[in-house]
C-alpha positions, 0 to 999 in steps of 0.5 A: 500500500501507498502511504502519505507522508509530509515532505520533511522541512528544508534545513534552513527552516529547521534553524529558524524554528530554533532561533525563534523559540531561542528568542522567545525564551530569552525574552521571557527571562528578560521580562521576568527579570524585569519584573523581579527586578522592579518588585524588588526595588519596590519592595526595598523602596518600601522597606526603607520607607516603612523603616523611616516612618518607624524611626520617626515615631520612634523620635517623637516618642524619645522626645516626648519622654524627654519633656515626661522627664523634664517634667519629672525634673522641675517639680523635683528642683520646686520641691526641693526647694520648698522642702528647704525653705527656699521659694527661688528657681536657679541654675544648680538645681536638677532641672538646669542639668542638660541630657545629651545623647541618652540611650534609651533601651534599643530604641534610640537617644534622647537629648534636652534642655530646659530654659527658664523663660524668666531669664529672658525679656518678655517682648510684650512688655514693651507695652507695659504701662496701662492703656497700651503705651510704650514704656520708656524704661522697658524700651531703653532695656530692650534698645540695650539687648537688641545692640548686644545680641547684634540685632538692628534696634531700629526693629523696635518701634516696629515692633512696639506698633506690632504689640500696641493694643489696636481694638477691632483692628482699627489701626493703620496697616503700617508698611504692610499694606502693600505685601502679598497678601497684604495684613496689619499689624496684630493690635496685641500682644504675641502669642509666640515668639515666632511672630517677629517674622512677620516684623517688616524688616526682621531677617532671619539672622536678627531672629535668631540672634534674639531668640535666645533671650526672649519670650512671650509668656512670663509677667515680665520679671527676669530671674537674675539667678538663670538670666545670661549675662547679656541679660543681666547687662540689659537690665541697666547700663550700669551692669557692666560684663565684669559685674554680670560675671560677678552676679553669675558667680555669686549665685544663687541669690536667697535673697533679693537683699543679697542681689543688691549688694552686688549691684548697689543701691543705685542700680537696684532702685532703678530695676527693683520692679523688674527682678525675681528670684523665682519662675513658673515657666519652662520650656522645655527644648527635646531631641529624639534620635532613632536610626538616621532620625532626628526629631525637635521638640518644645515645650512650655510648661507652668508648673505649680507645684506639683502641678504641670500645665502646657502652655505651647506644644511645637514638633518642629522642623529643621528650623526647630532642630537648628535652634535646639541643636545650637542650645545644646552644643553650648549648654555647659557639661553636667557637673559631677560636684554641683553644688546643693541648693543652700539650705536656711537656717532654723527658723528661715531666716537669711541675713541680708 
């Protein structure tokens, strides 16, 4: 019998078919290696962003416990000193000692440092008789600070418009009227500190450069025994560097009685008015650290007592990094030797 049969296929076809199947695998790998390729990057792309967000969970947390232990810190230093018959805030009590770059466990470091916002000027007093006016004698202390801190003094009588009480925003606009967007002046006191930015004419250098040494949030009164020496100049011109050296040296001060016999009659009758020896207000400046993150926190607290109220609760930027970073870097070394708060005499009387 006769049987059919295909003719078989020419060499070169033969060939063909390989190569082609040779092409098709070859892509195949080539797109899979793709994918796995770009599943893998996603999944690394997601892994490190997944690990940075739980570094900076990790920092806030840190940095919230460290204003916890700021907190644990000033009621300890308040009642310490109440338990010694003391009623004074100063720089050798625990509160005053900085934490940098404590371990926490695994989870990361933590750094801090409370100010006391009584060392500083409170930049609202410049309107500090009644009906709003500018105070002559409060101008003339902060026409001092501004020159020693480097800043322009003729930022203040832009400033004094600024907090000038203005009822409903009657007042002229001042050179603000022609910004974008336009705005006026606020007709009140500052909430916080960071509104002198708003100041026509004040440059970031200025702010920074006053920061330091002022606030928003005291009655008023400086605590010469946590006041800077540049502070404790601008009180009055007869505080020369020597005796600001001189008062930070003879500190802590029991007694205002004891402060005046540093300064002399003369000088204390001038800013009797504007000194204490105590505070109510902190702030209390935090940095948690986890991993490669690093997160700035501040804190305002009253404390009374046993009793912590917050005023002003800020997790900052890099701007609020920068300035706690510069806080700490100058803060001065723990000391090992501090010296006890003084303790008074049975009975609680201190001589003058």
């Amino acid at each position: 019998m006769w049987k059919l049969s295909s003719p078989p296929d020419p060499p070169g076809t033969r060939r063909e078919a390989r190569g082609f199947v040779l092409v098709l695998v070859l892509f195949m790998i080539l797109l899979l290696t793709l994918l796995v390729t770009r599943f893998t990057l996603k999944t690394r792309s997601f892994l490190r962003q997944t690990e940075i967000y739980a570094h900076s969970v990790s920092a806030l947390y840190l940095a919230r416990a460290a204003v916890s232990i700021g907190k644990v810190a000033l009621v300890e230093s308040t009642q310490m000193a109440s338990q010694n018959g003391l009623n004074i805030i100063s720089t050798n009590q625990p509160w005053a000692t900085p934490i940098i770059n404590y371990p926490i466990a695994d989870a990361g470091y933590v750094s801090g440092l409370i100010e006391d916002e009584s060392s500083k000027f409170n930049i609202n007093m410049l309107t500090g008789t009644p009906g709003g006016a500018i105070d002559p004698h409060r101008l003339i202390q902060f026409t001092r600070l501004f020159t020693l801190a480097g800043a322009n003094p003729a930022l203040l009588p832009l400033i004094s418009q600024w907090v000038t009480p203005a009822p409903n925003m009657t007042g002229p606009p001042g050179p603000y009227g022609g910004f974008t967007p336009s705005y006026r002046n606020r007709g009140g006191p500052m909430d916080v500190l960071s509104e002198l930015h708003q100041i026509a004419g004040m440059t970031e250098a200025s702010y920074q450069a006053l920061a330091p040494y002022l606030t928003v949030y005291t009655p008023g009164q400086i605590n010469v025994n946590t006041a800077s020496s540049l502070v404790l100049q601008s009180l009055d011109p007869g505080i020369t560097p020597a005796m600001a050296q001189e008062i930070i040296a003879q500190r802590p001060f029991l007694t205002l009685s004891r402060f005046q016999g540093v300064v002399g009659p003369s000088i204390f009758s001038d800013i009797s008015g504007d000194v204490t020896l105590t505070s109510q207000i902190f702030s209390v400046n935090a940095v948690g650290i986890a991993g490669d993150t690093k997160l700035a926190l501040r804190a305002v607290l009253s404390v009374n007592g046993m009793q912590t109220q917050t005023l002003s609760y800020r997790v900052g930027g890099n701007r609020l990094l920068y300035q706690i970073d510069a806080l700490l870097k100058n803060a001065p070394p723990p000391s090992q030797n501090a010296p006890l708060i003084p303790t008074l005499p049975a009975g609680g009387g201190v001589s003058p």
